[in-house]
C-alpha positions in Angstrom: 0.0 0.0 0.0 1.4 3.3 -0.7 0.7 6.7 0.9 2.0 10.0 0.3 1.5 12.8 2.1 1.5 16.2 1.2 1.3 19.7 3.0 1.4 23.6 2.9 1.9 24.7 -0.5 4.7 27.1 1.0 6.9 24.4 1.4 7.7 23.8 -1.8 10.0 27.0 -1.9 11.8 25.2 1.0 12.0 21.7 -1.3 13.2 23.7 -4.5 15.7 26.2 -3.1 17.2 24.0 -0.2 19.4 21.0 -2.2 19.9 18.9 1.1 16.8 18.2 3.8 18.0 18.4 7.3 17.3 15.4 9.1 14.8 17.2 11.7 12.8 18.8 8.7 12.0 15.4 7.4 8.6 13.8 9.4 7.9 10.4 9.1 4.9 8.5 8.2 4.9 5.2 9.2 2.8 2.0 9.6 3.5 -1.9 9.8 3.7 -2.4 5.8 5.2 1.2 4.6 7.8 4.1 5.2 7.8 7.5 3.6 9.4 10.4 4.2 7.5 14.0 4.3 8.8 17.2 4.3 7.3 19.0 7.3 6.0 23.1 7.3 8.0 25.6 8.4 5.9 28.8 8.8 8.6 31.2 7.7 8.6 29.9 4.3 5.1 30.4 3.6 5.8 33.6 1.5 5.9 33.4 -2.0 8.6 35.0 -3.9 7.7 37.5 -6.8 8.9 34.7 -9.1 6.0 32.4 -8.2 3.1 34.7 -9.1 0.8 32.5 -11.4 1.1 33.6 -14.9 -2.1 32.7 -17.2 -0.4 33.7 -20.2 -0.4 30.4 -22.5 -1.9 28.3 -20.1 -3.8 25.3 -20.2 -7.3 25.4 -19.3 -8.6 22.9 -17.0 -12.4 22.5 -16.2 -13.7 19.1 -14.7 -16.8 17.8 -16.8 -18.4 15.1 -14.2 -20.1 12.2 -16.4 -23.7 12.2 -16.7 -25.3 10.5 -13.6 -22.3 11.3 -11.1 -23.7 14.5 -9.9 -27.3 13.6 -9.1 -27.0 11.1 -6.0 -24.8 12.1 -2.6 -21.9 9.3 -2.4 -21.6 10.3 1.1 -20.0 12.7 3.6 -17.2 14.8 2.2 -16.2 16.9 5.2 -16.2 15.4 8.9 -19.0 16.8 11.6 -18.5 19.5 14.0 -18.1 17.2 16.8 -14.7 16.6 18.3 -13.4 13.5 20.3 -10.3 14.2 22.8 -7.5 16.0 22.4 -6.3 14.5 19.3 -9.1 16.2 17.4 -9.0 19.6 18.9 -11.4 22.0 16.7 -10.2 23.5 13.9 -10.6 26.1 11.1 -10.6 23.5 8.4 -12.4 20.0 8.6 -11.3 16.5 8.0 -12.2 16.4 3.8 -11.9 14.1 1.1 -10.6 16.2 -2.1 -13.3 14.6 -4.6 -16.5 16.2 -6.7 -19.2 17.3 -4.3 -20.8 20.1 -3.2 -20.8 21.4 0.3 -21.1 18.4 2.8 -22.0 15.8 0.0 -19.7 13.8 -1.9 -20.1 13.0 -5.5 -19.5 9.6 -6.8 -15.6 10.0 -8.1 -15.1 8.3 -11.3 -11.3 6.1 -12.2 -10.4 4.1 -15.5 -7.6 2.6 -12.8 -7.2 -0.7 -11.2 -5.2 0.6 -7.6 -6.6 4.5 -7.8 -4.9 6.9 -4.7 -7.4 8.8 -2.9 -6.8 12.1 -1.6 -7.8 13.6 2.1 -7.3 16.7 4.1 -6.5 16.9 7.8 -6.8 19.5 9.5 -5.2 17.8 12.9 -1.6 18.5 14.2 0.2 15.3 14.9 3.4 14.0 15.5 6.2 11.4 16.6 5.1 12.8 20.2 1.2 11.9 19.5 0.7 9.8 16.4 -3.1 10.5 14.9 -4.1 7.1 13.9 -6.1 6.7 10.7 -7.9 3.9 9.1 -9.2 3.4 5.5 -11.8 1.0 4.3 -13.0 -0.1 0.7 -16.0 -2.4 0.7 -18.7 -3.5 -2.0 -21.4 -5.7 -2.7 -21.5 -9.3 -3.0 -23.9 -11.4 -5.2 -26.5 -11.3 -2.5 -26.2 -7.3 -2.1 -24.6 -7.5 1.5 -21.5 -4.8 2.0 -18.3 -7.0 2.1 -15.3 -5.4 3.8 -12.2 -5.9 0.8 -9.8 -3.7 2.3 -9.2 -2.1 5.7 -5.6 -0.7 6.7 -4.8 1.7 9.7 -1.9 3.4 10.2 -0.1 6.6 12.2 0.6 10.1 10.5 2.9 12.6 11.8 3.2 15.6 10.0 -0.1 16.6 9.9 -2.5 19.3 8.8 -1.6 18.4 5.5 -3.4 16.8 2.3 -2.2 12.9 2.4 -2.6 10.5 -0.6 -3.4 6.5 -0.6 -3.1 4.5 -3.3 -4.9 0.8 -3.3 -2.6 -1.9 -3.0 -2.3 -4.7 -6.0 -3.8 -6.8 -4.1 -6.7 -5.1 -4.7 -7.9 -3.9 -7.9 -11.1 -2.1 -8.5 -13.5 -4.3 -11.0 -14.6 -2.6 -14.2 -18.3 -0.7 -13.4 -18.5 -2.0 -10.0 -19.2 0.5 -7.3 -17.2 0.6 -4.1 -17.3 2.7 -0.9 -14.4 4.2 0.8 -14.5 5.2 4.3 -11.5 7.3 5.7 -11.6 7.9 9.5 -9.6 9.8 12.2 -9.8 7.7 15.4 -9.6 10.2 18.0 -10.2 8.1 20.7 -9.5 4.4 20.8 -11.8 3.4 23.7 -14.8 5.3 22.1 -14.9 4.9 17.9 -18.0 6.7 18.0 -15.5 9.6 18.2 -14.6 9.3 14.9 -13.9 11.9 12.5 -14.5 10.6 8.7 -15.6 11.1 5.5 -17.0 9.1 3.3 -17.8 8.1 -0.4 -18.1 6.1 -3.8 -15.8 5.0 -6.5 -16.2 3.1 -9.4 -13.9 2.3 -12.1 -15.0 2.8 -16.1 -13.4 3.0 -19.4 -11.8 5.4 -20.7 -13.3 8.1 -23.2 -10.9 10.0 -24.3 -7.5 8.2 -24.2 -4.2 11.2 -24.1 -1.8 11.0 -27.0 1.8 9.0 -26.2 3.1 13.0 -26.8 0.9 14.4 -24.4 2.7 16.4 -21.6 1.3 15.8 -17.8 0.0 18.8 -18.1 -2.4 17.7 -21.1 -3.2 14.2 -20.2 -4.4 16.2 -17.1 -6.3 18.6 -18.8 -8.0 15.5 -20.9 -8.9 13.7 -17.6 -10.8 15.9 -16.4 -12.7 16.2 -19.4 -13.3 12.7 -19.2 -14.4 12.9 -15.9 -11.8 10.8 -14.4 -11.8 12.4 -11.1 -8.6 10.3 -9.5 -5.8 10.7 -12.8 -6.4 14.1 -12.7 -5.3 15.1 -9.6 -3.1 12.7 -9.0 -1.1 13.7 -12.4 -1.4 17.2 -11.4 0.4 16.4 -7.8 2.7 13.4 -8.9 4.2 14.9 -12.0 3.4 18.6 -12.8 3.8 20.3 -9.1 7.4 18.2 -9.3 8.3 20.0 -12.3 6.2 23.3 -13.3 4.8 24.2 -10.2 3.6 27.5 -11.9 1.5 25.3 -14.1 0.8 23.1 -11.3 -1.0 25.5 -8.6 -2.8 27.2 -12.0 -4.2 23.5 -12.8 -5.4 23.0 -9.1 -6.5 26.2 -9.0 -8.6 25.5 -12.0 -9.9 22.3 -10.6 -11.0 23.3 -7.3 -12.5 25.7 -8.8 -14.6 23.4 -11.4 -18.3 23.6 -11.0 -19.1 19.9 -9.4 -15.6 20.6 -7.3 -15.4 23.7 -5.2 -12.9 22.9 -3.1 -11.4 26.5 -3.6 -10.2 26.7 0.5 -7.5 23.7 -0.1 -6.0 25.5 -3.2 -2.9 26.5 -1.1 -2.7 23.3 0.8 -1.0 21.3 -2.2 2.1 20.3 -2.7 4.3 16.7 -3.0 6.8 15.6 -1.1 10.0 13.7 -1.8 7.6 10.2 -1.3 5.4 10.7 -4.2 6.4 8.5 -7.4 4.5 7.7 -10.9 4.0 4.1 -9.8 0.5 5.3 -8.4 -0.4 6.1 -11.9 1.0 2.8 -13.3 -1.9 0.0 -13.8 
């Protein structure tokens, strides 16, 4: 299982203009099956330079066109309640979110043409190697007699956090072409009471592919094309695996653009992206 984790988007003028990490700038994420490393904030480098101004001369225009039918039923709860556990989930500015189509609380069903898809939350929750937050992720679908059947469940600890992380399925299990499976992603703020939960909640289904980018296309484009497609996963995770890493300019235009999409308006987490050292194009490879 692979997870990536990715915070303020001030940092990444830290990443690019510092050529070694210090050891005590680097947070780790870690659970029984996986290690990452994650760049951590540091509030001074919040400012950006006048070289990073966005510059919409030339660019590409991005607009997310959800698929007929994904828009008109709620998948489930995109930002967590207003009701806080202990200490671990103190109140905050920002909610626990899932980044996928919505509108307000409700989630919309997000749409993927790939087998192990990486999913994409925001929390808002400070944690660290002092105070782990523990998280916990669950897929689950129907079987032949329509009872929910648990097909994957993983929990794990986060440090580093507020911060938008990323988890991508593991082989062992694919999503089924036009099957629909629900994701539940969950805060467990206290351990002896999971009623205390903060989570979110939705649906995914994997489909074909409409439009299919040319072998020329630059991430940029074959972003631009999933999201007229409607492929809700590819195109954020191409935007944050491999545009940010190399034209961040184009990148923050592009996820400015998204959030911004109609069946999106996720405008508030605009500034909170940006990929660490951990993320790689294997999530994209099915």
């Amino acid at each position: 299982m692979k997870i990536i984790l990715v915070i303020s988007l001030g940092t990444l003028l830290y990443i690019t203009t510092t050529i070694q990490v210090q050891k005590k700038s680097i947070a780790s994420l870690i659970s029984k099956n996986f290690h990452v490393l994650t760049v951590k904030v540091k509030n001074r480098d919040l400012q950006l330079s006048p070289n990073d101004k966005l510059d919409n001369t030339n660019s590409l225009i991005l607009n997310f066109q959800a698929r007929e039918g994904t828009t008109s039923s709620n998948a489930g709860r995109r930002t967590a309640g207003d009701k806080y556990g202990d200490s671990k989930c103190l109140s905050v500015d920002k909610r626990l979110t899932a980044i996928v189509p919505g509108i307000d609380n409700q989630s919309f069903p997000s749409l993927t043409a790939q087998k192990h898809p990486t999913f994409w939350f925001y929390i808002p929750y400070y944690s660290d190697s002092t105070s782990p937050l523990v998280a916990e992720f669950s897929l689950l679908t129907k079987n032949t007699e329509n009872n929910n059947i648990r097909i994957f469940e993983k929990t794990y600890e986060l440090e580093g956090t507020p911060g938008i992380i990323g988890i991508s399925l593991p082989e062992a299990t694919p999503l089924e072409i036009n099957r629909n499976y629900r994701w539940v992603f969950s805060i467990i703020c206290n351990p002896q009471d999971r009623s205390e939960d903060m989570y979110v909640s939705g649906l995914v289904q994997r489909v074909n592919q409409n439009q299919i980018p040319p072998l020329t296309a630059t991430p940029s484009q074959r972003a631009v094309i999933y999201a007229e497609d409607g492929l809700w996963n590819e195109t954020l995770t191409t935007i944050i695996c491999e545009v940010l890493p190399r034209e961040r300019q184009q990148a923050r235009l592009l996820i400015k653009q998204l959030f911004e999409s109609e069946y999106v308006r996720l405008e508030i987490f605009t500034e909170e992206i940006i990929i660490s050292e951990s993320c790689t194009l294997t999530t994209l490879l099915d």
